[in-house]
C-alpha positions as CSV (number, residue, x, y, z in Angstrom):
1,X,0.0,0.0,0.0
2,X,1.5,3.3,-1.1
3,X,0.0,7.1,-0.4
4,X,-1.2,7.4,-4.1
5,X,-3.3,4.1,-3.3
6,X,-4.5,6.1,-0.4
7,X,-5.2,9.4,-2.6
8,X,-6.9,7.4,-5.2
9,X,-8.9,5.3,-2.8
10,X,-10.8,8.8,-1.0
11,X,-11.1,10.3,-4.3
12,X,-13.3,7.9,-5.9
13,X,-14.9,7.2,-2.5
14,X,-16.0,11.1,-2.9
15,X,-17.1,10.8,-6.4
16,X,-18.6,7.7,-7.0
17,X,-17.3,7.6,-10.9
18,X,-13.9,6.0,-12.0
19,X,-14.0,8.4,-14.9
20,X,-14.2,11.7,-12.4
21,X,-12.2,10.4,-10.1
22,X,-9.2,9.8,-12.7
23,X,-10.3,13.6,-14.4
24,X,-9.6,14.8,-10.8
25,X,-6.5,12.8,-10.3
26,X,-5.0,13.4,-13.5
27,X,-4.3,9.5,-14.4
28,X,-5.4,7.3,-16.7
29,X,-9.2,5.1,-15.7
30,X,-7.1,1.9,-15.9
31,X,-4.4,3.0,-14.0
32,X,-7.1,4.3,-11.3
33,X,-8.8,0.5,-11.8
34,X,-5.4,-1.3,-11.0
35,X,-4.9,1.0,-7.9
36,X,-7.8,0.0,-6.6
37,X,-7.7,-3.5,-7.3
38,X,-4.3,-4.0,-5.7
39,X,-5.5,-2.1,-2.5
40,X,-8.5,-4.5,-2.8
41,X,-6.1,-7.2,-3.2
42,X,-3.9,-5.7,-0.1
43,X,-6.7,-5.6,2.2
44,X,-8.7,-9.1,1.1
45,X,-11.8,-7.6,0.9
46,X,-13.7,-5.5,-1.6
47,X,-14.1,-1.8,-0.9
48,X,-16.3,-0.9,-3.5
49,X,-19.8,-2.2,-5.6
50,X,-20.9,-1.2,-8.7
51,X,-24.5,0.3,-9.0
52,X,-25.9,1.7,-12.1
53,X,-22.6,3.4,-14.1
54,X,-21.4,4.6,-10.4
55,X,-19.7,2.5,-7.7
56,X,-20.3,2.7,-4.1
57,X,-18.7,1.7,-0.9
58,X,-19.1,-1.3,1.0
59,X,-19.8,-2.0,4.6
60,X,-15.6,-2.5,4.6
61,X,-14.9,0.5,2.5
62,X,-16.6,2.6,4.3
63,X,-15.1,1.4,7.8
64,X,-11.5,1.9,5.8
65,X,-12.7,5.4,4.2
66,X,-12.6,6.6,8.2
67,X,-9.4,5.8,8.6
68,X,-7.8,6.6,5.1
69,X,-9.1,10.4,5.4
70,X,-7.2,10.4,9.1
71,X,-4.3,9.6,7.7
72,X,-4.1,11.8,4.9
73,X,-5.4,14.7,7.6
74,X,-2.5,14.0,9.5
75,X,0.2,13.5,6.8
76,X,-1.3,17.4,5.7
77,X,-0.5,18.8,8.7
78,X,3.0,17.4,9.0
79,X,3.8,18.4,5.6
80,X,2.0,22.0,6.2
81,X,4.4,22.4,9.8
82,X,7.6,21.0,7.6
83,X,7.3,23.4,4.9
84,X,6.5,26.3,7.1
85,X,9.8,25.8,8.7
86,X,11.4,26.6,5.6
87,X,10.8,30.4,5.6
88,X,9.5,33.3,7.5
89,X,7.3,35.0,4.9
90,X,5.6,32.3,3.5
91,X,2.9,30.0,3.9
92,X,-0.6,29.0,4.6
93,X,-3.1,30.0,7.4
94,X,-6.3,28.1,7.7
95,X,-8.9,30.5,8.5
96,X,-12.6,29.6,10.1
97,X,-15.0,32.4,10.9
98,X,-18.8,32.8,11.5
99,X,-21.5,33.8,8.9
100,X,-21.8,37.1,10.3
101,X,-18.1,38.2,9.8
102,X,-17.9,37.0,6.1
103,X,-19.3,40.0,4.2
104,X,-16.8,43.0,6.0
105,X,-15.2,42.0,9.2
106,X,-13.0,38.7,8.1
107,X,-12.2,40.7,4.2
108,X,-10.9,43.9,5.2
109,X,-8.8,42.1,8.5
110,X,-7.0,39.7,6.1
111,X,-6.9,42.5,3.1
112,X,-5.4,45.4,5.6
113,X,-3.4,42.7,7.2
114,X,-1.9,41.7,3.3
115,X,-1.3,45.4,2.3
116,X,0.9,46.0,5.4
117,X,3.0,43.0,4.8
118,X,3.6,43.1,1.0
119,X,7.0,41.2,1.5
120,X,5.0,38.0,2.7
121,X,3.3,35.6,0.5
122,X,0.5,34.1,2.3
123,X,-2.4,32.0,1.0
124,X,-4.8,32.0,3.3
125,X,-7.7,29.6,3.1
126,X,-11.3,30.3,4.5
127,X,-14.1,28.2,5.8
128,X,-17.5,29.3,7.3
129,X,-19.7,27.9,9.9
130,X,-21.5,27.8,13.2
131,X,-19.3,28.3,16.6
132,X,-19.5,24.5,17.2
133,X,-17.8,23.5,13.3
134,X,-15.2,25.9,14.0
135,X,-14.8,24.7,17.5
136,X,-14.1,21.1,16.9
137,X,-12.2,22.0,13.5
138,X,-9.9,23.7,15.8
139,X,-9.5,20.8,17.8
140,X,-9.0,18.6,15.2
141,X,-6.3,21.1,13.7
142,X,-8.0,21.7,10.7
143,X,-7.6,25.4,11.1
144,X,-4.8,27.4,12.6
145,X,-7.0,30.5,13.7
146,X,-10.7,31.3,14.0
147,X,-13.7,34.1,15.1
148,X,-16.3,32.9,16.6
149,X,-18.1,33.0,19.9
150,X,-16.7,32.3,22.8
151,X,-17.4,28.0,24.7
152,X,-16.7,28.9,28.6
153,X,-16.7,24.7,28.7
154,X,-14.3,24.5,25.8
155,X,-10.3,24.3,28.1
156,X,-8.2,23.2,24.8
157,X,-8.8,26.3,23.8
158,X,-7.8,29.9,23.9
159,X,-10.2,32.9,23.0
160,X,-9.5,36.4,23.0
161,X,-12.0,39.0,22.3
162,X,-11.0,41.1,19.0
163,X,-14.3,43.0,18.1
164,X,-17.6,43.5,19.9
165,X,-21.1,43.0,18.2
166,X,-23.8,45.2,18.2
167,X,-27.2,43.4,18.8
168,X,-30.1,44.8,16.9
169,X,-34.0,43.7,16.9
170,X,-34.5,43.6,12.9
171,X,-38.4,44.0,11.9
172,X,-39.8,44.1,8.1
173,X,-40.2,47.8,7.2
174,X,-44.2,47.5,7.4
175,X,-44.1,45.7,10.8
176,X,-46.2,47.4,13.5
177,X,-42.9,48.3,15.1
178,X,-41.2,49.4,12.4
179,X,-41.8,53.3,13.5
180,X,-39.7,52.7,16.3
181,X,-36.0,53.7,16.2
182,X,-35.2,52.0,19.9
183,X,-37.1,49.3,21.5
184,X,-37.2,47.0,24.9
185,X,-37.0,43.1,24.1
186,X,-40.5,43.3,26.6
187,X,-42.1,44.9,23.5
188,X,-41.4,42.3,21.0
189,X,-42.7,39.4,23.4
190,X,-46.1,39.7,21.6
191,X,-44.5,38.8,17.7
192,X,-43.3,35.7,16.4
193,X,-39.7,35.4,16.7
194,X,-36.7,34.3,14.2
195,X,-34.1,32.6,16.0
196,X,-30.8,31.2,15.6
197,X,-30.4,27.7,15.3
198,X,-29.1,25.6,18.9
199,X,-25.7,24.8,17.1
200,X,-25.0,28.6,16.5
201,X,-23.0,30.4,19.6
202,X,-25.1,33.5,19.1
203,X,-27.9,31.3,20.5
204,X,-27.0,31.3,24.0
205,X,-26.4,35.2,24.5
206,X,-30.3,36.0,23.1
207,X,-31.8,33.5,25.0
208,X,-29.8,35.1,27.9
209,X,-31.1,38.3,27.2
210,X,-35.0,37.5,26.9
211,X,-34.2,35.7,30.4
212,X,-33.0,39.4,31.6
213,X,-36.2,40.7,29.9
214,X,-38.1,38.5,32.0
215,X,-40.5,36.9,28.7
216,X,-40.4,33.5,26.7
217,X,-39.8,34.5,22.6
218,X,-42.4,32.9,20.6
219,X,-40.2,30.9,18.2
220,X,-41.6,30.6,14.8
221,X,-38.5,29.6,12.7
222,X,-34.8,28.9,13.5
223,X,-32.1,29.2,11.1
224,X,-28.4,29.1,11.3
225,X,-27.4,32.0,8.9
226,X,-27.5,35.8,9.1
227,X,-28.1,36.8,5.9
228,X,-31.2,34.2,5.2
229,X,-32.2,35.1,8.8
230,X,-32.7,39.0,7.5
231,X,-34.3,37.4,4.3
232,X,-37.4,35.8,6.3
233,X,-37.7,38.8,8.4
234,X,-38.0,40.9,4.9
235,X,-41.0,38.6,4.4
236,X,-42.7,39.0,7.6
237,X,-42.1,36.0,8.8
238,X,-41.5,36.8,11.9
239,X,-38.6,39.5,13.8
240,X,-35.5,38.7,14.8
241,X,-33.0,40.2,17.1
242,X,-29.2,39.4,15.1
243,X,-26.4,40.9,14.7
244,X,-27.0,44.5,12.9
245,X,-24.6,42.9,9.9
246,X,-24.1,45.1,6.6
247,X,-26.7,43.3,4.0
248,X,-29.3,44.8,6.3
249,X,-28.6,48.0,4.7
250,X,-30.0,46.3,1.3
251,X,-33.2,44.6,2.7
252,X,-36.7,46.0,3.4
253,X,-36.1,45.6,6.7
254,X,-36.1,48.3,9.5
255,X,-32.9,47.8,12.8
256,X,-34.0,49.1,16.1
257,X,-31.8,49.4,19.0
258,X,-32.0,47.8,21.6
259,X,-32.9,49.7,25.0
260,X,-33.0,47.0,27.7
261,X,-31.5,45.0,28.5
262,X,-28.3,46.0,27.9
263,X,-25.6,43.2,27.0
264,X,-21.9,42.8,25.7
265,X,-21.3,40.6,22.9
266,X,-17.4,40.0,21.5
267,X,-16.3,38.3,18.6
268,X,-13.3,36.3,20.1
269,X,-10.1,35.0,18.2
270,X,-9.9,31.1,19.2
271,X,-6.4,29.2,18.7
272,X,-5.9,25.7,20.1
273,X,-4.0,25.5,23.1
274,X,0.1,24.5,22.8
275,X,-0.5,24.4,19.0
276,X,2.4,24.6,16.5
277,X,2.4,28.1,15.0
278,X,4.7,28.6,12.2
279,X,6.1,32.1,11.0
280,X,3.7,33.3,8.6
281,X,0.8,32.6,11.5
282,X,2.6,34.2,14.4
283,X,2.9,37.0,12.3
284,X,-0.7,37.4,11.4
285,X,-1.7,36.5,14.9
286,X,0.3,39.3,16.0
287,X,-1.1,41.7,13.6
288,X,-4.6,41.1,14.7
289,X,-3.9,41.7,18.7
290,X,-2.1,45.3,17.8
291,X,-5.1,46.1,15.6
């Protein structure tokens, strides 16, 4: 078994087609077929079945599919940490961030960040989820930095707060309340609300402050993502109190401030604790805590 078996062996897992699988992998279909059937041949088991013009995995392909993709994982990250040690302004940073930041905060940090260092080449690469992905990518060392909300429970990690949030109660502009330029959560306890989903780390500091407001929010719809969130409350299905994030500007919707209660929220920078970090991140890390 060799690490091109291993290469070929996750990318026709992924596709399902010997012909896309060799497009992808650059080789020839029978060179992809003999691959396979040697690993197949390795192992003493079949990995895959055909069905229709595709294949699938078997019960045993897909119990050595688990462990291929670890192994690749961690042969990435060695050969990311090697070739970072070979310079000081060059490399790769793995960046995770949540919906909210994607449209100004996250692009004009790493721009700013690029225009002050001209003399490094970095690639960075970006990935966007909820505070949870993030969180257990960090773990898992998929990503080198992240912004996201802050887990009290999470030890492995360390967070420091970077940016606060401004929390805004978002109506549609016809709304009953929409002639309102500040407003008291109390006021909003007789509308349907929008809420973020349980998996979002936003979650936890609204339902905090409706416990401070002393009333229960009459959830109509949950929904991970800012910008669809503002697109429901556009069509009156319900309000929703959010972050007040830039693509409200181009929505019907009308943002009133919040009056009571009053409440904190900080976007924290999260690194795994006693991780590796090779020039390149050090140096954007840096940037970010003197900005």
């Amino acid at each position: 078994m060799n690490l091109s078996q291993l290469y070929y062996f996750v990318t026709l897992a992924e596709t399902e087609h010997y012909s896309r699988a060799a497009e992808i992998l650059s080789i020839t279909q029978p060179s992809l077929s003999h691959a396979i059937a040697k690993l197949e041949e390795e192992l003493e088991t079949e990995l895959f079945e055909k069905r229709g013009r595709n294949v699938v995995l078997t019960k045993y392909g897909k119990v050595f599919l688990e462990h291929a993709r670890e192994s690749l994982q961690s042969l990435e990250v060695g050969i990311k940490k090697t070739k970072a040690l070979t310079g000081r302004n060059s490399g790769v940073i793995d960046l995770a961030y949540i919906y909210t930041l994607g449209l100004e905060f996250v692009p004009r940090l790493v721009r700013h960040f690029m225009e002050d260092n001209p003399q490094m080449d970095v690639q960075f690469r970006f990935t966007v989820g909820n505070t949870i992905e993030i969180i257990r990518g960090l773990k898992e060392e998929k990503y080198d930095v992240a912004f996201c909300s802050r887990k009290e429970e999470e030890k492995q990690l360390a967070f420091e707060p970077v940016a606060e949030e401004k929390l805004v109660v978002v109506v549609a502009k016809d709304h009953p309340l929409a002639g309102k330029d500040g407003i008291s959560l109390k006021e909003t306890a007789d509308y349907p609300q929008i809420f973020f989903t349980r998996s979002s780390g936003l979650r936890p500091t609204i339902v905090k402050m409706f416990d401070m407001a002393g009333i229960e929010p009459k959830i109509a719809y949950e929904i991970e993502e800012d910008s669809a969130m503002a697109g429901l409350v556009a069509g009156n299905f319900g309000i929703a109190v959010m972050p007040e994030v830039p693509v409200l500007k181009y929505l019907d919707v009308k943002t009133l401030n919040i009056t009571e209660p009053l409440i904190e929220r900080y976007i924290y920078m999260a690194q795994l604790k006693g991780q590796y970090q090779p020039p390149v991140l050090k140096k954007f890390l840096d940037y970010v805590q003197n900005q």
